[in-house]
One Martini backbone bead per residue (centre of mass of N, CA, C, O) as a GRO file, in nm:
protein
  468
    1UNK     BB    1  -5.680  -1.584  11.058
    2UNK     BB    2  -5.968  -1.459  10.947
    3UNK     BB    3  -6.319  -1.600  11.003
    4UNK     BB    4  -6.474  -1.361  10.790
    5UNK     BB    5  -6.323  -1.400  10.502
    6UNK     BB    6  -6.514  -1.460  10.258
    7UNK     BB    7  -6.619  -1.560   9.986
    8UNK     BB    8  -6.425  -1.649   9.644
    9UNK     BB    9  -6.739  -1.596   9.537
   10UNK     BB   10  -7.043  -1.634   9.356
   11UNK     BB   11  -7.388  -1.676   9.305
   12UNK     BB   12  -7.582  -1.880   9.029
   13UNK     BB   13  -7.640  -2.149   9.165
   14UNK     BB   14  -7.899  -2.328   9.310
   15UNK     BB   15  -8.016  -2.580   9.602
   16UNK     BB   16  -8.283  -2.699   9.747
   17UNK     BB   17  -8.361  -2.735  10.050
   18UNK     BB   18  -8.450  -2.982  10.340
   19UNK     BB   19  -8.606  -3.063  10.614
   20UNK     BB   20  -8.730  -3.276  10.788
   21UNK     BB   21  -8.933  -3.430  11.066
   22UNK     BB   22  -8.865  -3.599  11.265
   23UNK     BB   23  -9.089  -3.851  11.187
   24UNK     BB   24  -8.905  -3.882  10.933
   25UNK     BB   25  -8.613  -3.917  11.033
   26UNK     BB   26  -8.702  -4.163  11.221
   27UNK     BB   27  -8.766  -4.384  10.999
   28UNK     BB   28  -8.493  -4.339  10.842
   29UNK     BB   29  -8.347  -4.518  11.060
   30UNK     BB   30  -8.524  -4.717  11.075
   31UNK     BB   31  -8.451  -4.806  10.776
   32UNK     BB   32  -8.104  -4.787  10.794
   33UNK     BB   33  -8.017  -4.926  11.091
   34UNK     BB   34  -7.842  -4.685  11.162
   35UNK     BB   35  -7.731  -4.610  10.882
   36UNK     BB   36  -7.650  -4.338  10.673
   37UNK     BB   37  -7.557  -4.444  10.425
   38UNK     BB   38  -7.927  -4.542  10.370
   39UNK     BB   39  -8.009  -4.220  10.396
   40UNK     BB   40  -8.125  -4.005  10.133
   41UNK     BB   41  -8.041  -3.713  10.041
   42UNK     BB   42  -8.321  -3.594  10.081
   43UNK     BB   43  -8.294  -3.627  10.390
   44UNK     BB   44  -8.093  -3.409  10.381
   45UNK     BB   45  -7.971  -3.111  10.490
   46UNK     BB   46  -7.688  -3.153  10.596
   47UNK     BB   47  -7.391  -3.282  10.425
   48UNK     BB   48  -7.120  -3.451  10.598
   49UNK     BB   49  -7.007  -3.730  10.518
   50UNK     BB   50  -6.846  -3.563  10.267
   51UNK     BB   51  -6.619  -3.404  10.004
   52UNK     BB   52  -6.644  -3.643   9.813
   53UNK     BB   53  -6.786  -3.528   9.513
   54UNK     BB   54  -6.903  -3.250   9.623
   55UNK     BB   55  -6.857  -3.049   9.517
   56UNK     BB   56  -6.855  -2.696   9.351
   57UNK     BB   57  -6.832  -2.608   9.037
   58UNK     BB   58  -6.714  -2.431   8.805
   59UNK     BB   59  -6.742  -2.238   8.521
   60UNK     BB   60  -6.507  -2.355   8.408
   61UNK     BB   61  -6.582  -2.621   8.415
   62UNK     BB   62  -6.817  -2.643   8.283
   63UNK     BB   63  -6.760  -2.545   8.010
   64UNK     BB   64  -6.592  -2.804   7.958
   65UNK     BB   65  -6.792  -3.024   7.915
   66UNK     BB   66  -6.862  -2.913   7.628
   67UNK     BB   67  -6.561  -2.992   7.607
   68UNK     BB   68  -6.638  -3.310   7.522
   69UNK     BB   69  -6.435  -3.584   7.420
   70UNK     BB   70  -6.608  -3.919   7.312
   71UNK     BB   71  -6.363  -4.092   7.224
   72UNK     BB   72  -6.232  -4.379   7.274
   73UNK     BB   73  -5.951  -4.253   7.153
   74UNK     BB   74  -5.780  -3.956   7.213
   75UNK     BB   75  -5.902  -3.751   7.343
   76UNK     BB   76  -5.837  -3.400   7.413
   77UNK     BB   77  -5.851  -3.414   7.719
   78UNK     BB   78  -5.647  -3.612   7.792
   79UNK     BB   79  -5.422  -3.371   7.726
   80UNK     BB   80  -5.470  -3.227   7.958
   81UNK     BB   81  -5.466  -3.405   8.192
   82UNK     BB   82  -5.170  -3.450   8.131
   83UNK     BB   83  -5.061  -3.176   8.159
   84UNK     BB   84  -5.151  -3.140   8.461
   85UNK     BB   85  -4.958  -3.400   8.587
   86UNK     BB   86  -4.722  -3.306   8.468
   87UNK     BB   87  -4.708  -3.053   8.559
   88UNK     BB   88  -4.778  -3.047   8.889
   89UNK     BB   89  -4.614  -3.350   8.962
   90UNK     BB   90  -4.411  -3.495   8.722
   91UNK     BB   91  -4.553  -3.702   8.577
   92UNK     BB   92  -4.511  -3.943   8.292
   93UNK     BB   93  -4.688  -4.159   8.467
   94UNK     BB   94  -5.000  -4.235   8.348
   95UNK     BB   95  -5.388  -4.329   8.511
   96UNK     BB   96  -5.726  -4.283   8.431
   97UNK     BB   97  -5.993  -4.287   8.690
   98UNK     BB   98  -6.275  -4.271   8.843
   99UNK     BB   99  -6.098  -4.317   9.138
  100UNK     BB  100  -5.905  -4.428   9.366
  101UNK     BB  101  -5.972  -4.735   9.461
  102UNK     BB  102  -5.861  -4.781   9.143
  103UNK     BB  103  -5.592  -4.755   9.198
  104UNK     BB  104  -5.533  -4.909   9.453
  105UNK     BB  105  -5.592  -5.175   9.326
  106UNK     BB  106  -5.386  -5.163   9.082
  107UNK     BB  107  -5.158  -5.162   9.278
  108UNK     BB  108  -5.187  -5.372   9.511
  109UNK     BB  109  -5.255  -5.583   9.252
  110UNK     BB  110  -4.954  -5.578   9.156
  111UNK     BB  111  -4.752  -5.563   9.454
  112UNK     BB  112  -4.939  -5.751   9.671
  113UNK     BB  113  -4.872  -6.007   9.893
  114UNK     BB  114  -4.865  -6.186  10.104
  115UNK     BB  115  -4.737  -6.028  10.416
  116UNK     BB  116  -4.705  -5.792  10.335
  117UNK     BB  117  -4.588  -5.451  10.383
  118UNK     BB  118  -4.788  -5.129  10.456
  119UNK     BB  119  -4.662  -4.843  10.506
  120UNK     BB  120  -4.802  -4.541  10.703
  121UNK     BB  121  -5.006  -4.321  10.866
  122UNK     BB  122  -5.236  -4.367  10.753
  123UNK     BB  123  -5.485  -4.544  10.645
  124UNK     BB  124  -5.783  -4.566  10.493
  125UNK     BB  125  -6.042  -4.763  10.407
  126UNK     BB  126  -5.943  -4.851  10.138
  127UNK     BB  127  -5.660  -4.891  10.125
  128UNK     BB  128  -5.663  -5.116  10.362
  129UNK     BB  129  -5.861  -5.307  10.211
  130UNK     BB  130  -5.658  -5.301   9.949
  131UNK     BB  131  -5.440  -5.473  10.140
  132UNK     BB  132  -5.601  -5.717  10.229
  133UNK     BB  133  -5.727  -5.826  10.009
  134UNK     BB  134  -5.400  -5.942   9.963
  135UNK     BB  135  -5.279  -6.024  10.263
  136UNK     BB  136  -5.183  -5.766  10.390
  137UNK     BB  137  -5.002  -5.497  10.570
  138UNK     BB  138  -5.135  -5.267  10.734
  139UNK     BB  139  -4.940  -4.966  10.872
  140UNK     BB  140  -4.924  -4.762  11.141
  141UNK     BB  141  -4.713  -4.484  11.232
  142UNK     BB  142  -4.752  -4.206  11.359
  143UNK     BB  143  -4.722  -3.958  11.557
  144UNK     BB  144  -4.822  -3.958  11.839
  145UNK     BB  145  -4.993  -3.689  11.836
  146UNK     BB  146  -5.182  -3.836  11.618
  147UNK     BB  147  -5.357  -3.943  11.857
  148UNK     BB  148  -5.373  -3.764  12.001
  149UNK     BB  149  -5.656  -3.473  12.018
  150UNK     BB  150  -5.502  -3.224  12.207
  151UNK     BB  151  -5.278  -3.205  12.058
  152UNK     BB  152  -5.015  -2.966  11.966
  153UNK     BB  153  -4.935  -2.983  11.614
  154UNK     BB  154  -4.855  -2.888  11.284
  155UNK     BB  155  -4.812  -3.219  11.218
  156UNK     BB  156  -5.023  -3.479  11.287
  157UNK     BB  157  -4.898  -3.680  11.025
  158UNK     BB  158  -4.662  -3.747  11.060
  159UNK     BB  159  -4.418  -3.952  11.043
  160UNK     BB  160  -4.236  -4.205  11.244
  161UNK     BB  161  -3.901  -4.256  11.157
  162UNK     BB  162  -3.833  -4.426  11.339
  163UNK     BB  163  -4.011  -4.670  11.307
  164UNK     BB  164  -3.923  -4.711  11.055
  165UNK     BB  165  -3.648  -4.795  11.036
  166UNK     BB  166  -3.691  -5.041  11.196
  167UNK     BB  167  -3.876  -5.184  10.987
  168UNK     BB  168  -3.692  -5.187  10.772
  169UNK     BB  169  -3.455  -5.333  10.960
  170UNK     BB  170  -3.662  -5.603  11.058
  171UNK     BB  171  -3.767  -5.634  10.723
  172UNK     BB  172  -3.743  -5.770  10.491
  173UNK     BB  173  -3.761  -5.634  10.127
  174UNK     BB  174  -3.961  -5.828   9.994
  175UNK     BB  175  -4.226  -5.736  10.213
  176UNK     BB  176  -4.183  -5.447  10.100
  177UNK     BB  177  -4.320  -5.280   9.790
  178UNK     BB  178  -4.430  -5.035   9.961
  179UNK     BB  179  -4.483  -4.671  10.037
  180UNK     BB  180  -4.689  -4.447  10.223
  181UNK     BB  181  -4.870  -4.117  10.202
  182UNK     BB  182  -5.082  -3.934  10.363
  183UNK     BB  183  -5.250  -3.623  10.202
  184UNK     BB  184  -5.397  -3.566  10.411
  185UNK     BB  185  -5.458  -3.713  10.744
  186UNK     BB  186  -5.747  -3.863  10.742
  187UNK     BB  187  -5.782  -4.045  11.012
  188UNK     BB  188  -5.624  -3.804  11.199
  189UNK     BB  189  -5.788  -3.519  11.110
  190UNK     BB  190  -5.676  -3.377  10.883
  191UNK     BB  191  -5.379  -3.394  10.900
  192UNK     BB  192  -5.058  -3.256  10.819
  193UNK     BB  193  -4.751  -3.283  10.627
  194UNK     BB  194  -4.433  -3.237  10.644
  195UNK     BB  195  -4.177  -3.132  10.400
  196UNK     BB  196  -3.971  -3.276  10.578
  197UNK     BB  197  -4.104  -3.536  10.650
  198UNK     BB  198  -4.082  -3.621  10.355
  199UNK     BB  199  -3.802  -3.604  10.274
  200UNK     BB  200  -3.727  -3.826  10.509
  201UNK     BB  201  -3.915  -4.063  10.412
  202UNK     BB  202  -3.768  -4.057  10.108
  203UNK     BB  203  -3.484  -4.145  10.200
  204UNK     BB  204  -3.543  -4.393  10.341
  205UNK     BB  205  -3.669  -4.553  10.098
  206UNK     BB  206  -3.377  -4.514   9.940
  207UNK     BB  207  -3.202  -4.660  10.158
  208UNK     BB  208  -3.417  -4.923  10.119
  209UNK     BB  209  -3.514  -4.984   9.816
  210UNK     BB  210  -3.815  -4.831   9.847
  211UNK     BB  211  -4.102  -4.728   9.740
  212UNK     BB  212  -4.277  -4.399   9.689
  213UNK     BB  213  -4.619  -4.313   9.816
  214UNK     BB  214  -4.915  -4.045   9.755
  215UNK     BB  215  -5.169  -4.010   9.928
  216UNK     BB  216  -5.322  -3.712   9.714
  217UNK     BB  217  -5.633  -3.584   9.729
  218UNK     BB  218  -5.517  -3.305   9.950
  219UNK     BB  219  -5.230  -3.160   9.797
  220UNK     BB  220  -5.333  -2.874   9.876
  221UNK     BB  221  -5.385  -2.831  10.140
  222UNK     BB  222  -5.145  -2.933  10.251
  223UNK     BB  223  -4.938  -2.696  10.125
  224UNK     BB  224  -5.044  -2.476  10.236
  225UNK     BB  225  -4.987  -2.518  10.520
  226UNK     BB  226  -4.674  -2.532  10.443
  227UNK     BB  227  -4.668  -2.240  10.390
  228UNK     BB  228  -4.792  -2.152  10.701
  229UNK     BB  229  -4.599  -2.357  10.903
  230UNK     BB  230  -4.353  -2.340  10.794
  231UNK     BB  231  -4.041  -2.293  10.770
  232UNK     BB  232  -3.925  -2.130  10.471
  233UNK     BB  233  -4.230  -2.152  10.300
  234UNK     BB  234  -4.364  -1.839  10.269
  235UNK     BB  235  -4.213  -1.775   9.979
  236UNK     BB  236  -4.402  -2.008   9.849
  237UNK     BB  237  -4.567  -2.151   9.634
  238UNK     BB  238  -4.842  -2.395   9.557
  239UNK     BB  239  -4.647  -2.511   9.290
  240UNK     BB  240  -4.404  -2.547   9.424
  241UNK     BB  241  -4.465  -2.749   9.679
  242UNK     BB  242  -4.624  -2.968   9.486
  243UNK     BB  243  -4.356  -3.015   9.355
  244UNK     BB  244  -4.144  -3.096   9.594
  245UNK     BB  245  -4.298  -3.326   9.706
  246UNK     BB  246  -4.312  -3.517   9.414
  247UNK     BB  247  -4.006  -3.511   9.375
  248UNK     BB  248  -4.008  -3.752   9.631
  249UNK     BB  249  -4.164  -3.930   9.460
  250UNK     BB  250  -4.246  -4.255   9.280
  251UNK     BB  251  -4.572  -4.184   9.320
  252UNK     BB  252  -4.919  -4.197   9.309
  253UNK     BB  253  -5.262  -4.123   9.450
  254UNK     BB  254  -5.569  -3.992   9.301
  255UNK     BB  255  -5.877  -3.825   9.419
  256UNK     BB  256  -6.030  -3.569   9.249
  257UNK     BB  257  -6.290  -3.548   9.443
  258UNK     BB  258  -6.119  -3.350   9.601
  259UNK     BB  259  -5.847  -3.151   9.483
  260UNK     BB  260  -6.006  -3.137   9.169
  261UNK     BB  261  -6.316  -3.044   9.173
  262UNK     BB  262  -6.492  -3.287   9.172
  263UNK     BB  263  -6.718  -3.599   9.078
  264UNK     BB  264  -6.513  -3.720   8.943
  265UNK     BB  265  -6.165  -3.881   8.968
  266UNK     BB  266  -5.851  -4.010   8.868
  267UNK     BB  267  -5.495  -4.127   8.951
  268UNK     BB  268  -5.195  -4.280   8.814
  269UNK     BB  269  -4.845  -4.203   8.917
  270UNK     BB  270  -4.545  -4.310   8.779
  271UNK     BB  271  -4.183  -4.382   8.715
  272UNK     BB  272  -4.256  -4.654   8.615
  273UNK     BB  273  -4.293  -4.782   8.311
  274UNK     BB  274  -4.369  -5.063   8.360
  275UNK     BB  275  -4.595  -5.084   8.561
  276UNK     BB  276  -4.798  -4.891   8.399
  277UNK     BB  277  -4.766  -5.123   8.159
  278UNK     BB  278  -4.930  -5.338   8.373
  279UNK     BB  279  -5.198  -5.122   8.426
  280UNK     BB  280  -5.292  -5.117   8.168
  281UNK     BB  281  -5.413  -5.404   8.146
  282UNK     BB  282  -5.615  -5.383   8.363
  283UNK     BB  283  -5.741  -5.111   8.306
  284UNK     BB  284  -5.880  -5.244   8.052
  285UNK     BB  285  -6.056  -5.454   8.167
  286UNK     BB  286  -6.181  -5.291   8.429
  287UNK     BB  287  -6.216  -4.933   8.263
  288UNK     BB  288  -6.045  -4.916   8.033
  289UNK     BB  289  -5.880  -4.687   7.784
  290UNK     BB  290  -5.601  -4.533   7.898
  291UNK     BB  291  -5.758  -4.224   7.798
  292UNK     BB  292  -5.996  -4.299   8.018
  293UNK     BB  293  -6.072  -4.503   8.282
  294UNK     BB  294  -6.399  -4.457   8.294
  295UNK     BB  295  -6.424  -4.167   8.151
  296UNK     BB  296  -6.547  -3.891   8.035
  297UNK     BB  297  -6.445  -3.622   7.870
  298UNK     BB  298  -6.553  -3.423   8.073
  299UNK     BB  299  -6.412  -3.534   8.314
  300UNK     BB  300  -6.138  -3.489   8.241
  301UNK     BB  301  -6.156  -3.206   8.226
  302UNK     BB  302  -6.264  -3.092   8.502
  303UNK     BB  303  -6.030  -3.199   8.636
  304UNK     BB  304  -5.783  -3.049   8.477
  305UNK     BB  305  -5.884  -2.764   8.607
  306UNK     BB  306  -5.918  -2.809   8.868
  307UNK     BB  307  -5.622  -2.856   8.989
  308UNK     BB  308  -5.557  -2.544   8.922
  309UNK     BB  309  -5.793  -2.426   9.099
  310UNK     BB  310  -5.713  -2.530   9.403
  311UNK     BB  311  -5.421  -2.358   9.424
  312UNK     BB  312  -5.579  -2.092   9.478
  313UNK     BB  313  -5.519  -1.875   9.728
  314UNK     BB  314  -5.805  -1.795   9.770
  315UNK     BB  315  -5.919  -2.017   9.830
  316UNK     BB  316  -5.764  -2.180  10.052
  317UNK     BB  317  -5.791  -1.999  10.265
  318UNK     BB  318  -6.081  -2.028  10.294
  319UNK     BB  319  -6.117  -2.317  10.344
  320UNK     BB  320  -5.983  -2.305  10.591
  321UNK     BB  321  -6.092  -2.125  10.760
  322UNK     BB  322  -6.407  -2.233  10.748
  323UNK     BB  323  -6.274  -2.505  10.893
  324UNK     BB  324  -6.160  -2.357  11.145
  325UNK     BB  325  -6.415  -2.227  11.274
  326UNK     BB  326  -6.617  -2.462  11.270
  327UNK     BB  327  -6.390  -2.585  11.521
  328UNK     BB  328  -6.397  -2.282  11.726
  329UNK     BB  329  -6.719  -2.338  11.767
  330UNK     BB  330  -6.701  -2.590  11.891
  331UNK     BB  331  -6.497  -2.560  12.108
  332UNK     BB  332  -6.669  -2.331  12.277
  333UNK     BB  333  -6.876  -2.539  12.341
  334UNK     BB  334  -6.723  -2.824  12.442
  335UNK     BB  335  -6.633  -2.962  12.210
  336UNK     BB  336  -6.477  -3.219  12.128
  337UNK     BB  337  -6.169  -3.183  11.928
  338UNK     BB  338  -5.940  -3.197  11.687
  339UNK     BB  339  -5.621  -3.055  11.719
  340UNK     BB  340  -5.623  -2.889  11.536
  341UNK     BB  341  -5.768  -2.795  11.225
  342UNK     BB  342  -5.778  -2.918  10.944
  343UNK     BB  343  -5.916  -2.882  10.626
  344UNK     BB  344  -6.182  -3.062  10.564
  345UNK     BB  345  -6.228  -3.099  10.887
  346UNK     BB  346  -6.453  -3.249  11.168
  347UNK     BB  347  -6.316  -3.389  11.507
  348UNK     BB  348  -6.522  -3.585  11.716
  349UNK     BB  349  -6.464  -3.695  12.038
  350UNK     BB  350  -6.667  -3.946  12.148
  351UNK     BB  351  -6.572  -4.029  12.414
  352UNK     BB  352  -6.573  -3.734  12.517
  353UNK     BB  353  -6.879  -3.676  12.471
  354UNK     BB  354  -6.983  -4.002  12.516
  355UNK     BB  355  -6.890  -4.132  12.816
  356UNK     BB  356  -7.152  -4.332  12.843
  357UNK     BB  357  -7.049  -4.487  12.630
  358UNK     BB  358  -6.883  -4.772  12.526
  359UNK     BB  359  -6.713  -4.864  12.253
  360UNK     BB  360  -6.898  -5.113  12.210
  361UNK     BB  361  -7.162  -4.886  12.147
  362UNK     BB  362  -7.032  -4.667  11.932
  363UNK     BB  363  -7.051  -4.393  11.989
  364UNK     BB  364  -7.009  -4.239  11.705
  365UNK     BB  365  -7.251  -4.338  11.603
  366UNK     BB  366  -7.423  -4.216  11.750
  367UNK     BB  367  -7.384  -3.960  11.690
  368UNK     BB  368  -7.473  -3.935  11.407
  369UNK     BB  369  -7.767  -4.019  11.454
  370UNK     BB  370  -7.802  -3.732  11.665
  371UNK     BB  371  -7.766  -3.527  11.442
  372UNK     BB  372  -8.010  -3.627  11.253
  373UNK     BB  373  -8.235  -3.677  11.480
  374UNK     BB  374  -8.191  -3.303  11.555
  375UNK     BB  375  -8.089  -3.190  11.226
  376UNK     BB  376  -8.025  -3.331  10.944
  377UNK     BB  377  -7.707  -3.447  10.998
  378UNK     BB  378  -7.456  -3.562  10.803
  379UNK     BB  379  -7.219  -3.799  10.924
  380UNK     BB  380  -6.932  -3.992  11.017
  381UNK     BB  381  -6.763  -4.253  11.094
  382UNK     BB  382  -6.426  -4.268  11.306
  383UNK     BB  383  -6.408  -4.587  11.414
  384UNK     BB  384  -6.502  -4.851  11.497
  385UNK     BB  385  -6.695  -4.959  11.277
  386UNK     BB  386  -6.428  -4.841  11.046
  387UNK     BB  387  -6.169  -5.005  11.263
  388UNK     BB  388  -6.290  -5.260  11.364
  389UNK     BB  389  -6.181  -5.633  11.481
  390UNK     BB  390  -6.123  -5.920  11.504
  391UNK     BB  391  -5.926  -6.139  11.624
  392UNK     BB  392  -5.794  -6.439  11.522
  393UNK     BB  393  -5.692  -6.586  11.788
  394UNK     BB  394  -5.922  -6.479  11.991
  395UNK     BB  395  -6.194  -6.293  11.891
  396UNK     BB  396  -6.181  -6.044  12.012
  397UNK     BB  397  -6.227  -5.727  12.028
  398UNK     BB  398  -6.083  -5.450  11.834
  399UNK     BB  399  -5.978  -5.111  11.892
  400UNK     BB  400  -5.927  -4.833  11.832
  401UNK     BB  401  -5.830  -4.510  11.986
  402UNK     BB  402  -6.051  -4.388  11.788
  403UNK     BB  403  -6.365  -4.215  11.816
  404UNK     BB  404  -6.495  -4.079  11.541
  405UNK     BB  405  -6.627  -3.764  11.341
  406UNK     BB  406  -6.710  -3.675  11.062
  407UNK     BB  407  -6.708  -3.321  10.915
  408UNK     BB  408  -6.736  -3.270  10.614
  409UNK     BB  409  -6.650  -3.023  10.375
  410UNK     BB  410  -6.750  -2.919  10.108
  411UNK     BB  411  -6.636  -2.731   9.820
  412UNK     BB  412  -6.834  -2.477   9.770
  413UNK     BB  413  -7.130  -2.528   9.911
  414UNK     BB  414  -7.116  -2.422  10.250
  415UNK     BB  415  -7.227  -2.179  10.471
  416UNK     BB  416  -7.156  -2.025  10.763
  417UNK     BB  417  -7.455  -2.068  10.847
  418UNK     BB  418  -7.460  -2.391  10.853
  419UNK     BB  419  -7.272  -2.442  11.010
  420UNK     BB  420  -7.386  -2.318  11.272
  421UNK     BB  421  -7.649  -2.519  11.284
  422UNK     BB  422  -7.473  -2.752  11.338
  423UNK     BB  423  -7.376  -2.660  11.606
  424UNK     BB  424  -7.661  -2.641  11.740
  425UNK     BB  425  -7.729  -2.930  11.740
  426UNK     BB  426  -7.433  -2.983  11.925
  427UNK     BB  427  -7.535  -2.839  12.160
  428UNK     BB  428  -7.776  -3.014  12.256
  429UNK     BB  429  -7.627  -3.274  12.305
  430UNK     BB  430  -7.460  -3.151  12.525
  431UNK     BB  431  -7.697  -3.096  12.739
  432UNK     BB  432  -7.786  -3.390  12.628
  433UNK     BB  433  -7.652  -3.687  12.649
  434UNK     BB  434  -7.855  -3.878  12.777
  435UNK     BB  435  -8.019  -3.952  12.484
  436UNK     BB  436  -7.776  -4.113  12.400
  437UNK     BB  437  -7.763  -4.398  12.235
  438UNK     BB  438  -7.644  -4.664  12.197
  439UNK     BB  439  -7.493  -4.976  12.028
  440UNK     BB  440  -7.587  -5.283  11.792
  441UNK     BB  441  -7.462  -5.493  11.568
  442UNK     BB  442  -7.624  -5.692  11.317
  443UNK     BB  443  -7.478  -5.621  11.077
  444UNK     BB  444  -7.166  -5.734  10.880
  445UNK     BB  445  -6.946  -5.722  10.685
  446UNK     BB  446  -6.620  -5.824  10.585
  447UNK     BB  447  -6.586  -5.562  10.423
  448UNK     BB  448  -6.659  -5.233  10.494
  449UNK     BB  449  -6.882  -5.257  10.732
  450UNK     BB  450  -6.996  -4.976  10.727
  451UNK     BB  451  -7.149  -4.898  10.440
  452UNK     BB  452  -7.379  -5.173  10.571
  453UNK     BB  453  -7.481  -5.174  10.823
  454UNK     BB  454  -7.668  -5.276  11.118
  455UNK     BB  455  -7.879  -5.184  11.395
  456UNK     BB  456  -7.948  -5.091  11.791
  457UNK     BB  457  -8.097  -4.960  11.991
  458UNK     BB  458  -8.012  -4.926  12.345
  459UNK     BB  459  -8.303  -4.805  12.473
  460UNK     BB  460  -8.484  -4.629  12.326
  461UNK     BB  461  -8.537  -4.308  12.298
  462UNK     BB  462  -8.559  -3.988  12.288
  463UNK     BB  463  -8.496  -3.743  12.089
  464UNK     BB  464  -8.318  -3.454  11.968
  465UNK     BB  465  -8.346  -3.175  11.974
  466UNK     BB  466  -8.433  -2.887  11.780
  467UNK     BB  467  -8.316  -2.603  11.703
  468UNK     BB  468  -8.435  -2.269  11.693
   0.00000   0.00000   0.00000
């Protein structure tokens, strides 16, 4: 796939961004306890935090918007979505969410008791988080190559089969409520899973008669992936892939956020017609009635038509080529990140990058502040501080096996000259790595604690230098 691709759109409307100044930079980590979600959208130059609800709509999304019908029940845009999740996924019950983590909520507050397990390849921090929230089991399957970072594997999403069928001989069925599939699968660098594994996972769980549920937020980039790498599978289009693989589950979860093209929405959709009446139900207590679900008629449409949009063959291409540029630059540049690179993000192996700080001093935070303090590149923590934890029998530290950044590129959004200077800014730390200090965590919540923490650098150093 060549690198120079151009982007399959003209530019309409601009936003001008700006860099802050080194000493504007440092007040801002300095006031948000270093932790970038705190600080203020405007004071990034370039912000890879998340892909979620950033991209840039389309014309015809905008020109949707004009045609949002905000009646209370039964707006025309609610059958627009409706027609769009029923063409596409094949489900004919669904509920539409303001986002995903409340489809997740509606689902696992209704499915999820103490003890119980849910089995999936990575959960992501809401997922894990709303299935813990009512004292169940996250349990992450992923097949070893998805642990390596250096791992060469066109599916590093893939679930462990072995492991799935053990568990399920293993644990009573009364313990497992529902099986999950992220697809792409975001916590391990946004790595797809093949049509073949999904196939297999969904024979085991009707096998062991599981519900099989997929959290969907990326799966048009994950088709395409399947019909570049899979064998047999090159010469199906983007919407036979998308039908095939949803006709392997009995429901999904999905943040239109992300593969929707939207800044807003989502779905849950099952095929089981009591559950949806049962979350129609809850729907309706705290995010409003079945036909709009939180959302006004305008952003149903923008979903509606997003949907549709995702799947073209010629944005698909650009998007992935992007985002593997990307990280061929990094590569290239000798900064560790994981291979493949996935669909939506890289994912920078911060243990292998600041191999001076340890695990306990968050190396993956630190990189994030160093990017920031560097060249106001704004991205995520996805290692320690995202899903470290306490023992609760030992009380001891518990860390994941990666430490990682993600630098996710919102869809549609920036150039690969944005790019290249992002790159440019983790040259220069590349250079001088010991002046990126490690970090104490003085407050976290007991949910979440990432999205509020805040720290302290470990021997404030000088900042790291921004490329000329």
């Amino acid at each position: 796939m060549p690198f120079h691709l151009p982007e399959p759109w003209r530019v309409k409307v601009v936003e001008p961004i700006s860099l802050p100044t080194e000493k504007e930079r440092e007040e801002r980590l300095q006031k948000a306890g270093f932790n970038l979600f705190d600080v203020p959208a405007e004071a990034v130059f370039i912000d890879l935090l998340t892909d979620s609800g950033t991209s840039a709509m389309s014309d015809n999304q905008w020109a949707g918007l004009m045609r949002g019908d905000e009646s209370y029940a039964g707006a025309r845009n609610y059958y627009h979505f409706e027609a769009a999740v029923t063409e596409i996924f094949g489900f004919s019950h669904f509920v539409p969410v303001h986002q995903g983590r409340v489809a997740e909520n509606l689902l696992f507050s209704t499915l999820v008791q103490p003890d119980m397990i849910v089995p999936n390849n990575n959960h992501f921090d809401t997922t894990r988080a709303n299935i813990e929230i009512h004292r169940g089991l996250a349990v992450d399957l992923v097949i070893p190559e998805g642990r390596d970072p250096a791992a060469e594997h066109p599916f590093k999403g893939n679930i462990d089969l072995e492991r799935v069928r053990r568990l399920f001989e293993e644990t009573p069925r009364s313990r497992i409520p529902l099986a999950m599939l992220t697809l792409t699968n975001n916590s391990g660098g946004g790595q797809p899973v093949s049509l073949a594994n999904i196939r297999a996972y969904s024979e085991l769980c009707r096998e062991f008669g599981i519900p099989f549920y997929i959290d969907a937020c990326r799966f048009a980039e994950n088709a395409f992936f399947i019909q570049q790498r899979e064998p047999g599978q090159q010469e199906k289009s983007i919407p036979q892939i998308v039908r095939e693989i949803f006709d392997l589950a009995d429901g999904c979860t999905m943040s239109a956020k992300k593969d929707g093209l939207a800044n807003m929405g989502g779905f849950l959709a099952s095929r089981d017609d009591e559950l949806i009446e049962t979350i129609k139900q809850r729907l309706i207590l705290i995010e409003g009635f079945p036909t709009y679900g939180g959302l006004a008629g305008r952003d149903l449409e923008a979903v509606a038509r997003g949907l549709w949009e995702v799947m073209d063959p010629e944005y698909l291409r650009f998007r992935v080529s992007q985002v593997g540029a990307f990280g061929e630059r990094m590569a290239e540049l000798g900064i560790p990140i994981i291979q493949p690179v996935g669909g939506h993000a890289v994912y920078i192996d911060a243990r292998s990058f600041l191999s001076h700080i340890p695990q306990s001093e968050f190396p993956a935070q630190a990189l994030v502040v160093a990017l920031y303090r560097g060249g106001g590149v704004r991205g995520v923590e996805v290692g320690s501080v995202m899903f470290g934890r306490k023992d609760p029998e030992t009380g001891e530290d518990v860390y994941p096996e990666l430490d990682l950044v993600r630098l996710a590129v919102p869809r549609r959004v920036y150039t690969n000259t944005h790019l290249r200077y992002v790159c440019d800014v983790l040259e220069v730390i590349r250079d001088e790595p010991e002046r990126v200090k490690g970090l104490n965590m003085v407050y976290e919540a007991p949910v979440l604690r990432h999205f509020t923490a805040r720290f302290e650098e470990i021997e404030v150093g000088v900042g790291v230098g921004q490329p000329s």
